[in-house]
N, C-alpha and C positions, 0 to 999 in steps of 0.2 A: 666260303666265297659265294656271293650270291647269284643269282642266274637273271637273265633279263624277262621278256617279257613272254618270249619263244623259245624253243630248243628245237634243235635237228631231229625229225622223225626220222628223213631218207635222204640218204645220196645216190643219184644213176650219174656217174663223174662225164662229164662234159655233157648232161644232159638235161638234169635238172636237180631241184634242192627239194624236199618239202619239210617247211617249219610245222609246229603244234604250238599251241597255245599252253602255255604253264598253269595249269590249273592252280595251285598255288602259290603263284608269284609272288614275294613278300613285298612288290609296292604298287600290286595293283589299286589301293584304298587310298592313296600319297592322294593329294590335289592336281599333281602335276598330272596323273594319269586318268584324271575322272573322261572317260565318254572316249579312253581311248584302248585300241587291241583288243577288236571288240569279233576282228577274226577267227574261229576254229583253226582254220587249218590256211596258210599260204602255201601256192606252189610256186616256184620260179622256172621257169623253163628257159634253155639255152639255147639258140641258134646261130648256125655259123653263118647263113646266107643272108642277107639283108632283105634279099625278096621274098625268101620261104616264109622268113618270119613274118612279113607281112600280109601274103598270100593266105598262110593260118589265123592270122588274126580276123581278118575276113572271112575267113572258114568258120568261126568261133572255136576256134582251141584253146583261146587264152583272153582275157577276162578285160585288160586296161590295156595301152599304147601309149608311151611319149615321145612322139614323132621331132626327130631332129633334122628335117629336111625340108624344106619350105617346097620345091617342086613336090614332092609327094604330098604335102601337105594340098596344098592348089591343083595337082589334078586324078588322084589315087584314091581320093574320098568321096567318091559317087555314087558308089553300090549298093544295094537294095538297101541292105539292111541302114544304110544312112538316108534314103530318100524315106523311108515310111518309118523312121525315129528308133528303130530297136539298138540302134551305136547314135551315140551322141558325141558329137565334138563339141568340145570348149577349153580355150584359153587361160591361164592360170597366170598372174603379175605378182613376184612377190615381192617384198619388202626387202627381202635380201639381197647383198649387191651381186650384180650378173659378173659372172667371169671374165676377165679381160680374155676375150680367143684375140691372137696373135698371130702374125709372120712376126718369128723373131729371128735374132740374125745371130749368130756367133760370135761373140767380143773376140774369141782366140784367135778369128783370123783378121790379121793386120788391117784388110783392106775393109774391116768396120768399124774401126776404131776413135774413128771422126763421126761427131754428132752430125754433123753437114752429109756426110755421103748419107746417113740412116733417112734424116728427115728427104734425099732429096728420092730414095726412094717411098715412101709414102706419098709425097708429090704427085709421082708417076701411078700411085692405084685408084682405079677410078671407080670407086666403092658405087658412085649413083647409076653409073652404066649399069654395072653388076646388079645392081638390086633392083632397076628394073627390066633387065631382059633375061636374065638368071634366078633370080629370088622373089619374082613375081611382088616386088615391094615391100616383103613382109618385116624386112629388119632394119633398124637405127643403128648410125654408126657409134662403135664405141668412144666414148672420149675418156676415159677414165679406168683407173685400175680398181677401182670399187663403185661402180657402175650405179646408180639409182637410189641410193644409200645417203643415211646423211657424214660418211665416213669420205664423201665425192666431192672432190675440191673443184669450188666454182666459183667465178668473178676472182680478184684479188682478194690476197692473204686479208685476212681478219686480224686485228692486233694479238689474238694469243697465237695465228702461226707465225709472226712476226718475229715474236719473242724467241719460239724456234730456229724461223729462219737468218735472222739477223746474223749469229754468229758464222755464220756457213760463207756469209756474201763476199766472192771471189773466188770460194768453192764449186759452186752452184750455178749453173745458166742463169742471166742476167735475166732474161725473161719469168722467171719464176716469181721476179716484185714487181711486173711491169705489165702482163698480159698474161688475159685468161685463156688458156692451152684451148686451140681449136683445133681437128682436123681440117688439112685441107679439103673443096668443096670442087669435085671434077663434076662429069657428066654430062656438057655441050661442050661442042668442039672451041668456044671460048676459053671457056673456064679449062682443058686440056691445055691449047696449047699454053697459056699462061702460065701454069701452073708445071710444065715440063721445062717453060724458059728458066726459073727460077729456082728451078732442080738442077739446070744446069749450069746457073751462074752458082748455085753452091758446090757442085763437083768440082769447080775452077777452083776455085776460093781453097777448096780443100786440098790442090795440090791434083786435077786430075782433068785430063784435056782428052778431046779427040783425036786420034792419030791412027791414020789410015783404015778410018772409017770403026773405030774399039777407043773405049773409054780404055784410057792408058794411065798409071800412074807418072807424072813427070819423073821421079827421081829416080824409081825402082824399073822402072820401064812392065808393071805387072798389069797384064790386062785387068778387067772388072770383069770377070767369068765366076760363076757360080750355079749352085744347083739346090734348087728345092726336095727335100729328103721330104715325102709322103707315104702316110700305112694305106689310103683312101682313093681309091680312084675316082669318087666323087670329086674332091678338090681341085682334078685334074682342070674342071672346067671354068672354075678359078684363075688360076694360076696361069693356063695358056693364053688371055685376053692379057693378064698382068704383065707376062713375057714379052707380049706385044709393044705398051708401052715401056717397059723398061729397055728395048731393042732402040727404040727412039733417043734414048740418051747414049746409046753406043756398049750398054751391056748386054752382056752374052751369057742366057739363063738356061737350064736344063732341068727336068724334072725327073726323079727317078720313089715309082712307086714299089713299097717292099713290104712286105710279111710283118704282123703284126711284132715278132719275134723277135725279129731282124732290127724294125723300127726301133722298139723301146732298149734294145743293145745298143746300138750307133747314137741314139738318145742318150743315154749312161754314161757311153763314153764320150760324149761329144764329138762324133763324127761325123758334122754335118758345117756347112754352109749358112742354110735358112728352113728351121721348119714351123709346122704349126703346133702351136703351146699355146693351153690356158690355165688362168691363176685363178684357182677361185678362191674367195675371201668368206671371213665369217665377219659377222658385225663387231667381233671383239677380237680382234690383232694384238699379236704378242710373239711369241719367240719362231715360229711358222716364217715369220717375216727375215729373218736369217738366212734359214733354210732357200726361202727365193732370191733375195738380194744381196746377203751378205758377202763379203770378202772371204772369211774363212769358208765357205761353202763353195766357193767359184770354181777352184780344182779336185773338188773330191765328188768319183764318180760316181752316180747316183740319185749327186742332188737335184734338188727342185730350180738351184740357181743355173737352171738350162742356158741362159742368154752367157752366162761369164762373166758378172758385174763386180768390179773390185772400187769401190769409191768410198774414202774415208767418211768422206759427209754424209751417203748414206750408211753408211756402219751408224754414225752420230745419231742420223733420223730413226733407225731402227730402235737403239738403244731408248729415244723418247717416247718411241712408245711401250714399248717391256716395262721400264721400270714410271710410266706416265701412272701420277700419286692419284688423280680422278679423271672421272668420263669426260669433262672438261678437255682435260688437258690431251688425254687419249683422240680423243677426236681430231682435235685441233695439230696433233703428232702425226696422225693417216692422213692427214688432206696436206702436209706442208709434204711429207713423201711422195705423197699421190703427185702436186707439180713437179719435183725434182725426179722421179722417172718419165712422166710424160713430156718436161724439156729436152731431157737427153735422150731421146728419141731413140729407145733400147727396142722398142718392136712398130710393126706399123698394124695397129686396130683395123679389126676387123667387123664384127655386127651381134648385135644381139635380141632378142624378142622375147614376147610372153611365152610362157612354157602352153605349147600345143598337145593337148591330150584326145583319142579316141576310148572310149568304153564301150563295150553293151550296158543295154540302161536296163542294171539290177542290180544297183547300189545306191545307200539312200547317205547323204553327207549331211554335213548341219548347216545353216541359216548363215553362218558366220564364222566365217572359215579361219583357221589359223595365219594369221598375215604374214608368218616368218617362214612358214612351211611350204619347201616345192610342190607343185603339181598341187594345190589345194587340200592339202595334208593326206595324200592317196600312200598307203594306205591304215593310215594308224589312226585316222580320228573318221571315217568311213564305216559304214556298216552294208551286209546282205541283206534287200531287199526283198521279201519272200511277194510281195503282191506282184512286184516289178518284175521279178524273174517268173510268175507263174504268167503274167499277160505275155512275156515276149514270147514263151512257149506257145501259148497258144494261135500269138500271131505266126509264128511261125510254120505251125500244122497246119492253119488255113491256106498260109500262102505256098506252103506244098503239094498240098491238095490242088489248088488252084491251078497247078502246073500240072 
């Protein structure tokens, strides 16, 4: 059996990894690997507290950072070593599609069962407030389940999803041959209330009316109460603005933050209401695609099909692309699936951005970076810098001195 490109030197268990370089790797000479693992030695290091780890990165304990929080991103990045260039920030856009991140809702329970109630909560999220009094602007909203990619279905079907789609039609939301899937657009008290009126002409439609002052089911008499299942108390500051407008159409939200433990259990087993899930995608889709959408996946614990989806015509869309004969057709199989889940409005989109990195600058990378690869291929086509890392030193001993 062959071994890859590293092996485990040491384990300190919940604390850190350190890989070694295989000196005799049997494909270090392959093409695919010229100019890459070009590391001695990698450590990984573990932290439990989101601020320690950050606090030590600033400390220099630890070498790169891929920052997933836009407020820290805009105002935690100011200190010394960023104003006289020894950490460098920069941005990273790859080619790959970004993750659908998601509020998704639970099919198992009744009261999501209707495409109308899902879309009229996305109505009510007002992503542009959020992204400029929260996210300092920095993210796009998602519209697509393979995000940036040419696997992202855009404008109306092309005659080979036709081909696909055709058989499906009365299967399938009527909108998926008729218009190209947009998020709604909140963010002025216009475009709000608009966009809440017509969330609420769709809760009617669906069978669901105000009654004494609570979205009520007409026939079951069940309130519309549910609760947001979160691991992150970050999100919290999400989700409370959301509860706001979702109070507006007469539901009744709660949030309950729990232990990373706890989460991914009630996750398993699908004991939740509404949480936050992301799907990420690889530019070549195939049997993965079951595992999230499938019918046979929907009740078996564990799966990735978190949302609960049982729909024969996507079973059908899944199958065209597993057994899709070329890249053609493969394509053209992701983008006719990509509208058929983003009509039936199975989660409401959330945002995505350039991957944000910090370093100390004593790494030197190439001219021309890998286009498929996150974070700027960090750190497999990357090298040690020995000029770089001898000048920070010494800007560093000056500026101690200094002090």
């Amino acid at each position: 059996v062959g071994t890859g490109p590293y092996k485990i030197a040491d384990v300190d268990p919940g604390r850190r990894i350190v890989l070694e370089r295989v000196a005799d790797y049997w494909g270090k000479d392959l093409p695919v690997n010229r100019g890459k693992h070009n590391f001695d030695r990698l450590v990984i290091e573990y932290y439990l507290d989101e601020t320690a780890m950050v606090e030590a990165f600033k400390g220099d304990r630890y070498d790169f950072r891929l920052e997933n929080s836009a407020k820290r991103w805009a105002t935690e990045y100011d200190f010394p070593a960023v104003t006289d260039g020894r950490v460098v920030l920069q941005t990273f856009k790859t080619n790959q599609a970004s993750p659908m991140q998601a509020f998704i809702f639970n099919l198992r329970r009744e009261k999501f069962s209707d495409p109308r109630v899902r879309q009229a909560f996305n109505l009510a999220f007002d992503f542009e407030w959020m992204n400029k009094n929260i996210f300092f602007g920095q993210y796009a909203r998602t519209d697509s389940f393979f995000e940036g990619s040419e696997l992202e279905a855009t404008g109306l079907p092309s005659a080979k999803e036709l081909e696909i789609l055709e058989p499906l039609r009365g299967q399938i939301p009527d909108e998926v041959f008729t218009a190209d899937y947009e998020n709604p657009v909140n963010g002025d008290t216009g475009a709000v209330r608009a966009n809440l009126r017509k969330a609420t002409a769709l809760l009617q439609e669906a069978g669901w009316s105000i009654q004494d002052g609570a979205l009520t089911n007409n026939e079951s008499g069940e309130k519309m109460e549910l609760e947001f299942l979160l691991r992150s108390p970050t999100f919290e500051r999400v989700v409370l603005p959301y509860k706001q407008s979702l109070k507006r159409l007469g539901i009744e939200a709660s949030l309950r933050v729990v232990d990373t433990a706890q989460y991914q259990a009630r996750i398993e087993e699908f004991d939740f209401d509404m949480a936050v899930d992301g799907f990420a995608q690889s530019l070549s889709p195939g049997n993965e695609q079951r595992d999230f959408w499938g019918s046979a996946s929907a009740d078996r614990d564990g799966s990735r099909n978190t949302i609960g989806i049982k729909d024969p015509a996507i079973d059908k869309l899944i199958d065209a692309i597993i057994f899709a004969p070329d890249r053609e057709t493969l394509v053209a199989a992701t983008r006719a699936l990509d509208r058929v889940l983003l009509w039936n409005h199975f989660v409401v989109p959330q945002w995505w951005s350039s991957l944000r990195t910090a370093r100390w600058d004593r790494f030197g990378l190439p001219e021309t970076l890998p286009a498929f690869a996150p974070a700027g291929g960090f750190p497999d086509v990357w090298w040690h810098e020995e000029g770089f890392a001898a000048k920070q030193a010494e800007d560093t001993s000056a500026s101690e001195a200094s002090e």
